[in-house]
C-alpha positions as CSV (number, residue, x, y, z in Angstrom):
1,X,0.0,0.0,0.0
2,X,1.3,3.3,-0.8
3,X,1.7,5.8,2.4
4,X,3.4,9.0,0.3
5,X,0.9,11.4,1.9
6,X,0.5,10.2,4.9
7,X,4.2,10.0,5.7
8,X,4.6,13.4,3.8
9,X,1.7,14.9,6.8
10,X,3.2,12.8,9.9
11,X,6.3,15.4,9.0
12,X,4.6,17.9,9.1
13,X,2.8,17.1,12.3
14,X,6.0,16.5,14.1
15,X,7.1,20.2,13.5
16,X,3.3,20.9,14.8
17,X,2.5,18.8,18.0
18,X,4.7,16.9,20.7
19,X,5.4,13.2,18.8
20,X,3.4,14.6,16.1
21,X,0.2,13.8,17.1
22,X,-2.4,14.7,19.5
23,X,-2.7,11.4,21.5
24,X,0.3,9.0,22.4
25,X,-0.9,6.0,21.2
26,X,-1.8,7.1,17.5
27,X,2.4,8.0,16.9
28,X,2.6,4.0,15.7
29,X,5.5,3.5,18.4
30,X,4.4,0.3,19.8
31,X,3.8,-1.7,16.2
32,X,6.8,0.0,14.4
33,X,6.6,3.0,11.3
34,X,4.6,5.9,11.1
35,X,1.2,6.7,12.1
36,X,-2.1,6.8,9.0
37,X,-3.8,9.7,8.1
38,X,-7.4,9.3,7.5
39,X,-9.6,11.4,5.1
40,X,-12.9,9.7,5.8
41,X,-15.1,6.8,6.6
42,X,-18.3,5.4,5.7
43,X,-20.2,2.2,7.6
44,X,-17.4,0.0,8.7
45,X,-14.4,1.3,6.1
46,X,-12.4,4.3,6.1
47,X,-9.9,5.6,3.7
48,X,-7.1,7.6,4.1
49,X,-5.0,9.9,2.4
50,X,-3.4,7.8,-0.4
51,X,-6.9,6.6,-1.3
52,X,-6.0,2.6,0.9
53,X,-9.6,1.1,1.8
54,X,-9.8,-0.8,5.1
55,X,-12.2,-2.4,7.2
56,X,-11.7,-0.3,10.8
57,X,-12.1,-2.0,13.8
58,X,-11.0,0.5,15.9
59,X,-14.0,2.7,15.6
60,X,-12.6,5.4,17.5
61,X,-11.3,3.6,20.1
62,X,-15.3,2.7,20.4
63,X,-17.7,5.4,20.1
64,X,-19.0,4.4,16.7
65,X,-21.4,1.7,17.3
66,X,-23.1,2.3,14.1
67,X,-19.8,2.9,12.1
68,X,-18.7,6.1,10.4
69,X,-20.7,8.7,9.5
70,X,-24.3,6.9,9.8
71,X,-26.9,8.9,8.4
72,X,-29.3,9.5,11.2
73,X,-26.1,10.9,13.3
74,X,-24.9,12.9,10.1
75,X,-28.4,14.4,9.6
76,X,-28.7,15.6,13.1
77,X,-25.8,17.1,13.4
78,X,-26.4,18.9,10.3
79,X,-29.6,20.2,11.6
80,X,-28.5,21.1,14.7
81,X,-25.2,23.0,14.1
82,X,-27.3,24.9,11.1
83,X,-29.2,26.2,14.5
84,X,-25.9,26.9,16.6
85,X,-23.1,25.2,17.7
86,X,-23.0,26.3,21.2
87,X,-24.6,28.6,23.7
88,X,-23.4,27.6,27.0
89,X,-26.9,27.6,28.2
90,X,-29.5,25.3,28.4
91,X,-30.7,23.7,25.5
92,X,-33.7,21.5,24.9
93,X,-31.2,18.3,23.7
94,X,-29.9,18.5,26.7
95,X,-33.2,17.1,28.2
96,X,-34.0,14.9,25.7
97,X,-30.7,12.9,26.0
98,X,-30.6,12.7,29.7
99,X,-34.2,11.7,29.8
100,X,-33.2,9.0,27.0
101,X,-30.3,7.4,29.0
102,X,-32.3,8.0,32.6
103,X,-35.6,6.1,31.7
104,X,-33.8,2.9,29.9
105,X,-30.9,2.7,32.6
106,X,-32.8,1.7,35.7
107,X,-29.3,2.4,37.7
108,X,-29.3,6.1,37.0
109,X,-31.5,8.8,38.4
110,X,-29.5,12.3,37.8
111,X,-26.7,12.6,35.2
112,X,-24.5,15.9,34.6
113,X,-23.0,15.8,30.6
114,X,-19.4,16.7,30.5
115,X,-16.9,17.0,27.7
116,X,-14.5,13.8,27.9
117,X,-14.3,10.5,29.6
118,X,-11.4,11.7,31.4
119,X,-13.3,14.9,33.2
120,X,-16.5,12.5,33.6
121,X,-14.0,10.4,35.7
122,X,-12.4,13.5,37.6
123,X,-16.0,14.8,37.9
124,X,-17.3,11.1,39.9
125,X,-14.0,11.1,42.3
126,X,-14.5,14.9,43.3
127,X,-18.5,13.6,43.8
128,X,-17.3,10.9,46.0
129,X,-14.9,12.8,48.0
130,X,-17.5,15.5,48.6
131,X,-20.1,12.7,49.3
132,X,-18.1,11.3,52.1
133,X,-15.8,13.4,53.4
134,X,-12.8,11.2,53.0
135,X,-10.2,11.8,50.5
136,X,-7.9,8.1,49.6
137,X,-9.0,6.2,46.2
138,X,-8.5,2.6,45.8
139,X,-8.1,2.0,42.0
140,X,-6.8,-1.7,40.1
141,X,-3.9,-2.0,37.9
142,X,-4.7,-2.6,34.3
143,X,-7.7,-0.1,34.8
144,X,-7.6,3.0,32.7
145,X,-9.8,6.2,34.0
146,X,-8.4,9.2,31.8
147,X,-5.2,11.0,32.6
148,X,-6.5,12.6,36.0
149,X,-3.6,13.4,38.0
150,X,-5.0,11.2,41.3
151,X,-5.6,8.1,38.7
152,X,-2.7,8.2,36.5
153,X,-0.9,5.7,39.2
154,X,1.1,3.4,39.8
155,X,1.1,0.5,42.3
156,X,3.0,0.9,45.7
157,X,5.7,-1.8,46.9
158,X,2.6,-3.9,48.5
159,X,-0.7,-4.9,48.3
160,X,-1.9,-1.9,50.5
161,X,0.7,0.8,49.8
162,X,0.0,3.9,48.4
163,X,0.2,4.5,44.9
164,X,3.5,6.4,42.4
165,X,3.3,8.4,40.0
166,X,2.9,7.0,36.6
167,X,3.5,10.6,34.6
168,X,5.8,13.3,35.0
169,X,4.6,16.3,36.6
170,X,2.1,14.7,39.2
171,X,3.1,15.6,42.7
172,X,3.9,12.4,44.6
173,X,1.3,14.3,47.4
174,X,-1.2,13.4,44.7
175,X,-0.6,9.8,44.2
176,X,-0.1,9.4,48.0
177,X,-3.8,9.6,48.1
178,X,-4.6,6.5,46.1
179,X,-4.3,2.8,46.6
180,X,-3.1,0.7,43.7
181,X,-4.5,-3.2,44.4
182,X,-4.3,-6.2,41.7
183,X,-7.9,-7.2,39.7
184,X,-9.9,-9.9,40.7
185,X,-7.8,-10.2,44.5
186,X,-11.1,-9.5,47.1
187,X,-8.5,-10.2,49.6
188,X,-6.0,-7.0,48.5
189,X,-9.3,-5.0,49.0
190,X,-10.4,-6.2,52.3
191,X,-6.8,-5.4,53.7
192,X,-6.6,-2.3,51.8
193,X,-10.0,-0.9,53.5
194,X,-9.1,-2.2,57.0
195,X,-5.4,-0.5,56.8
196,X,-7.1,2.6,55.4
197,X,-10.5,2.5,57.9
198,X,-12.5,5.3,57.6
199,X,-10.5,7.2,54.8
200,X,-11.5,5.8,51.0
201,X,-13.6,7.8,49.8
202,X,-14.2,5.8,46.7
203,X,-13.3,2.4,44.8
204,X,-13.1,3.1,41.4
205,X,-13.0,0.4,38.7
206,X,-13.4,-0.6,34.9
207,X,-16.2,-3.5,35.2
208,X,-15.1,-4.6,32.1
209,X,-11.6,-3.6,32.0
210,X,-10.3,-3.1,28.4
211,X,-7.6,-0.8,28.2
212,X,-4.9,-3.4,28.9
213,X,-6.2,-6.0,27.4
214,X,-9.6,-7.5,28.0
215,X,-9.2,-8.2,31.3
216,X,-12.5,-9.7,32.1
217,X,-13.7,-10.3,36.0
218,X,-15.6,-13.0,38.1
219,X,-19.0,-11.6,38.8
220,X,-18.1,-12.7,42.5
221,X,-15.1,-10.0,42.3
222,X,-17.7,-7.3,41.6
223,X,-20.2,-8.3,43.9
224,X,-17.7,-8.7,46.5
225,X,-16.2,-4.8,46.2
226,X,-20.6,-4.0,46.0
227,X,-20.8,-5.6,49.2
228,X,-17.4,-4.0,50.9
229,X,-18.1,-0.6,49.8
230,X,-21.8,-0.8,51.0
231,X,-20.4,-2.3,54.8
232,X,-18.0,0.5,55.1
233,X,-19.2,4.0,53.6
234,X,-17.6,3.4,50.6
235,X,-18.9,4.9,47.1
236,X,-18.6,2.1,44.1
237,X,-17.8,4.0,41.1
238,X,-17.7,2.2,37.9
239,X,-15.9,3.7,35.1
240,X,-17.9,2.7,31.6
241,X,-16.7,5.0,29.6
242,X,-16.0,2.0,27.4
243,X,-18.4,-0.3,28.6
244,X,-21.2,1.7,28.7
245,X,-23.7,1.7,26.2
246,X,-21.8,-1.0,24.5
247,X,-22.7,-4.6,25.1
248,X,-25.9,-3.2,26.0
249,X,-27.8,-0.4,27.0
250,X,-27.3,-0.9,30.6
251,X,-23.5,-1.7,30.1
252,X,-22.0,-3.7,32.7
253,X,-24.0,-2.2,35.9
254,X,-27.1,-4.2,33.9
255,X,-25.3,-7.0,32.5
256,X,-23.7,-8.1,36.0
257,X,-27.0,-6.7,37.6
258,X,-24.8,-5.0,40.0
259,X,-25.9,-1.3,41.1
260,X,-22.6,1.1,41.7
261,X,-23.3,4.3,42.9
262,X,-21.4,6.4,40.4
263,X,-21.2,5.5,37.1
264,X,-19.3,7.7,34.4
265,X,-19.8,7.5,30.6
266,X,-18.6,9.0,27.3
267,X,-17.9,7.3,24.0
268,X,-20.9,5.8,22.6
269,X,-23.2,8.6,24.5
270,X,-21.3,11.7,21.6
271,X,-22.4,9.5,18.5
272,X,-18.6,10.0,17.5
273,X,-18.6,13.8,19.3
274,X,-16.8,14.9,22.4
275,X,-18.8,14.0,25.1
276,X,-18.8,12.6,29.0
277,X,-20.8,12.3,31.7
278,X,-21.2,10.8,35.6
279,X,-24.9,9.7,36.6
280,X,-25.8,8.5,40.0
281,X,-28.7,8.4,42.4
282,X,-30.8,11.4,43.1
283,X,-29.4,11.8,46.3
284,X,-25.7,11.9,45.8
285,X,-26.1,13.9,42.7
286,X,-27.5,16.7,44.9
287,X,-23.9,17.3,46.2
288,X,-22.9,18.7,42.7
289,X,-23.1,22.8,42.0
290,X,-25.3,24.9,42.3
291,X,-27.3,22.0,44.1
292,X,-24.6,21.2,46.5
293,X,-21.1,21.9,47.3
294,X,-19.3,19.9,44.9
295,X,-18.1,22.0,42.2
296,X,-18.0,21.2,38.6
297,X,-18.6,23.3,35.3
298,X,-17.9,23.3,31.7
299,X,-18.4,25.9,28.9
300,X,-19.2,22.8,26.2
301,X,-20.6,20.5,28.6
302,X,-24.0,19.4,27.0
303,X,-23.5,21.2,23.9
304,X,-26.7,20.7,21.5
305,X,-24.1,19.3,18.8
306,X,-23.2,16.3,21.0
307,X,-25.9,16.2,22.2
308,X,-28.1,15.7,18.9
309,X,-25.4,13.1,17.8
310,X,-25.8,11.3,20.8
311,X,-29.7,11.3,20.6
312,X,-29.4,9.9,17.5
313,X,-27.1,6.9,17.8
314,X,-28.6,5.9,21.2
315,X,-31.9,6.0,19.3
316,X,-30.7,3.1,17.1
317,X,-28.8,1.3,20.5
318,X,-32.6,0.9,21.9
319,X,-33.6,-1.4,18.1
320,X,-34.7,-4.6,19.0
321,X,-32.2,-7.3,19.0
322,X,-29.4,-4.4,18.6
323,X,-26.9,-6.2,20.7
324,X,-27.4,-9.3,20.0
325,X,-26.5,-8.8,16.5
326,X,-23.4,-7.3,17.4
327,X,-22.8,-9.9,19.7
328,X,-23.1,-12.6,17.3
329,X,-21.2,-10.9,14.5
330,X,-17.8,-10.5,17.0
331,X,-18.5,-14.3,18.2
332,X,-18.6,-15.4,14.7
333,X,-15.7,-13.5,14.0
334,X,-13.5,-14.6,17.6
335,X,-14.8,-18.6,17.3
336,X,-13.7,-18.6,13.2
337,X,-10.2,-17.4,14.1
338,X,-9.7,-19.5,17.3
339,X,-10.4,-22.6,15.7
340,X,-7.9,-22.1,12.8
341,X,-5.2,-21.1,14.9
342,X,-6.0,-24.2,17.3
343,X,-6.1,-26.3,14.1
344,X,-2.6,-25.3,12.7
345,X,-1.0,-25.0,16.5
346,X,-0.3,-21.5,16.9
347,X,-0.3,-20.0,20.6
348,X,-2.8,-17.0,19.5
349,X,-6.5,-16.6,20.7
350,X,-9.1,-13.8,21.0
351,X,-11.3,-13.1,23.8
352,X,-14.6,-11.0,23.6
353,X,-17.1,-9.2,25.9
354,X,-20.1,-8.4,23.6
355,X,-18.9,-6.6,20.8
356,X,-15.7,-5.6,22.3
357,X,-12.3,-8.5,21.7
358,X,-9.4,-8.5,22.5
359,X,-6.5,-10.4,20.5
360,X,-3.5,-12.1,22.1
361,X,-0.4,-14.3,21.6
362,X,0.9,-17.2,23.8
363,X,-2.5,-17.7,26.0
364,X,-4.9,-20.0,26.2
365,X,-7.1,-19.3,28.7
366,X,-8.6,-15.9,29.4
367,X,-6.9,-13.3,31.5
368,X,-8.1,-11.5,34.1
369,X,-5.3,-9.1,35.7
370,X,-2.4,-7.6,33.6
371,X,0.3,-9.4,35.9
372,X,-0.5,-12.3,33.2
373,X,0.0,-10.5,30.6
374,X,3.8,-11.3,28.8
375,X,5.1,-8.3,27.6
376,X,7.4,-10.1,25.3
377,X,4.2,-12.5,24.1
378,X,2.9,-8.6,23.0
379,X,5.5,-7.7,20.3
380,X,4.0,-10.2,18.4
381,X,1.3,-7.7,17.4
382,X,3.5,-5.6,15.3
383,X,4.4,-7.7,12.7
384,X,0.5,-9.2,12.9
385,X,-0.6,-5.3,12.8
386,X,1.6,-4.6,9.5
387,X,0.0,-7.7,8.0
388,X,-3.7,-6.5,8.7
389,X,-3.2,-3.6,7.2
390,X,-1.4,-5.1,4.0
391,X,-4.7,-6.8,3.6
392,X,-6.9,-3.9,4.5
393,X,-7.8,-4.5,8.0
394,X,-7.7,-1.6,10.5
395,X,-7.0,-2.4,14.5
396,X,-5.8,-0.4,16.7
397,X,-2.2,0.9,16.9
398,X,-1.4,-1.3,20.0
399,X,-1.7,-5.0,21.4
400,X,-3.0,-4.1,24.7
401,X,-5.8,-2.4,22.9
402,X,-9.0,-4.0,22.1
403,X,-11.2,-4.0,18.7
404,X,-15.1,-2.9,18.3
405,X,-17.2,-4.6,15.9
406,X,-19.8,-2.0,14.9
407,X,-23.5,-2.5,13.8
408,X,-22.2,-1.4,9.9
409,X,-20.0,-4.4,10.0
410,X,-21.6,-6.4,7.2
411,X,-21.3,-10.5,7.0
412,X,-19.2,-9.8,3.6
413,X,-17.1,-7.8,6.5
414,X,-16.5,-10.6,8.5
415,X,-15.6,-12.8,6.3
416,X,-13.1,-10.8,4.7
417,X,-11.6,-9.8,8.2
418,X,-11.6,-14.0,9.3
419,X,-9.4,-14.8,5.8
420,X,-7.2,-11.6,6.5
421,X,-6.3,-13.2,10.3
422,X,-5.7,-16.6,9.1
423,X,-3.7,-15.6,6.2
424,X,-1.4,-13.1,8.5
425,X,-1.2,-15.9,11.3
426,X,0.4,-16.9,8.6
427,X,2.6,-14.7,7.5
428,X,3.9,-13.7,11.1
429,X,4.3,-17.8,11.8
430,X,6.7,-18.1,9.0
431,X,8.3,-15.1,10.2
């Protein structure tokens, strides 16, 4: 495949932007050469700027559960930005999405709209701080909640030290406040909340962690952390920024039937716009300004753009038998290529959660902490990456990434995208 222009615009970029692009993971550093421009995308393909075709499974990291520009989405944002693109005042959408996501998510009562996943996350911690009065976090490695300054954190020497910092420039003060434990350990928790006794504020985790990997949990795990944080004051935040919305309406909180008390969203809920937002129960939500005395504001928060997109795509979430189409079309697609690697003995498998998978090398059985995951086993994904593409399959630009199968994905999609595996299981076995 030719890349002239896009290598001609990464050059460009790198004179423009720190790395040359405006989010680490797009730079290409972990699968080797330089990054793909895109020009545009239609259903499940996108083009870029030497005119190559490919099937995208990355969606946007996810938001584009109906694939690329979908024509209801297209058409209200059309409308609506033809009326305005902002007034930083209360619009009618506003209503109309919150009442959308409030009366089909039997877990949420209030919601506040922000503009990322990353402030919805900062938004829910500050609400559980200011809820209870205490100020440590317990959060899991392999769980991803934005880059806010308290969760960007590394694990401590033990299982109930305090957390490091994982970034340059966040004071140390910062990450003293929160607690780093290992997924799926109830144990790590229990001494975590006795050591600390009286001082989390909140336990925040990924329910369906897939950030580093598809890390997917026991249900016992979560309803173990539901029952701790409900014994000792504890708020339960669950971060489904990815989940949400996604393998179903109700995301994990509804698929484990498991009630946190603070959810936080974004994604799917922007149609494929910048959007966020933290929901809770009447009562808690009442400690967020100018109800309460948790502050919280944004000049785009809610803006009738995003909002219209995301009244539109969640429109089309709430079809009948939705997510179960997309459920069978990324089980069709994760069983097919299991079985011929199995077949021809080569130490690759996917794993899936709904519509979301995750591929990996060297494991058979499914992984639930990111301890398990071999770093070395990883580097495989390059070379299978750079094979993809040569056959015009879009993932992802890392291997601790997962994939998103969208509702545009056609069964002519899938098929194409099972040969293009095999044949580059292939490729990277005789490598």
């Amino acid at each position: 495949m030719k890349r002239e222009q896009s290598e001609k615009a990464f050059a460009l970029a790198k004179t423009l932007f720190p790395g040359g692009v405006n989010s680490p993971v797009r730079a290409f550093k972990s699968v080797g050469g330089n990054p793909i421009f895109f020009q545009k995308g239609k259903g499940s393909h996108v083009w870029d700027v030497d005119g190559n075709e490919y099937i995208d499974y990355c969606c946007s990291w996810g938001p584009l559960i109906l694939g690329h520009a979908h024509d209801d989405v297209v058409q209200a944002v059309q409308h609506t930005v033809a009326l305005g693109s902002s007034f930083g005042a209360p619009t009618l959408l506003e209503n109309e999405l919150a009442q959308l996501i409030i009366s089909n998510h039997r877990f949420i009562e209030k919601i506040r709209f922000v503009s990322s996943g990353t402030e919805a996350a900062m938004s829910a911690i500050r609400l559980a701080r200011g809820y209870t009065g205490r100020d440590k976090i317990i959060k899991f490695e392999g769980c991803y909640h934005g880059h806010v300054d308290s969760l960007l954190v590394k694990a401590g020497s033990g299982l109930a030290t305090l957390g490091t910092s994982d970034s340059a420039g966040i004071p140390e003060s910062y990450a003293k406040e929160t607690i780093v434990l290992p997924l799926n350990d109830l144990a790590a928790v229990k001494q975590a909340v006795a050591t600390y006794k009286n001082q989390i504020a909140v336990v925040a985790i990924e329910p369906i962690p897939a950030n580093n990997g598809l890390l997917i949990q026991d249900r016992d795990f979560l309803v173990g952390l539901r029952e701790i944080c409900t014994q000792e004051g504890i708020v339960l935040l669950f971060d489904e920024v990815i989940s949400g919305f996604r393998i179903g309406f109700e995301g994990a909180a509804g698929y484990y039937n498991i009630q946190p008390d603070v959810m936080a969203f974004g994604k799917i809920i922007g149609g494929g716009l910048p959007v966020g937002a933290y929901a809770s129960s009447a009562a808690i939500m009442s400690k967020v300004a100018p109800e309460g005395p948790v502050y919280q504001a944004g000049t785009l928060s809610g803006n009738p753009v995003a909002m219209s997109a995301g009244i539109a795509q969640l429109k089309n979430c709430l079809r009948p038998g939705f997510y179960e189409s997309l459920k069978m079309k990324t089980e069709r697609l994760v069983n097919e290529v299991n079985a011929y690697a199995t077949e021809r003995e080569i130490a690759f498998r996917m794993f899936n959660m709904g519509s979301i998978f995750w591929l990996s090398f060297g494991y058979a059985n499914r992984i639930r902490a990111i301890h398990e995951i071999n770093a070395e086993e990883v580097k495989r994904f390059a070379p299978f990456h750079a094979a993809l593409l040569e056959r015009g399959v879009y993932l992802g630009p890392s291997g601790y990434e997962v994939g998103f199968i969208s509702d545009a994905h056609s069964d002519e999609d899938i098929s194409v995208t099972i040969a293009a595996f095999q044949s580059s299981l292939d490729a990277i076995v005789s490598l």
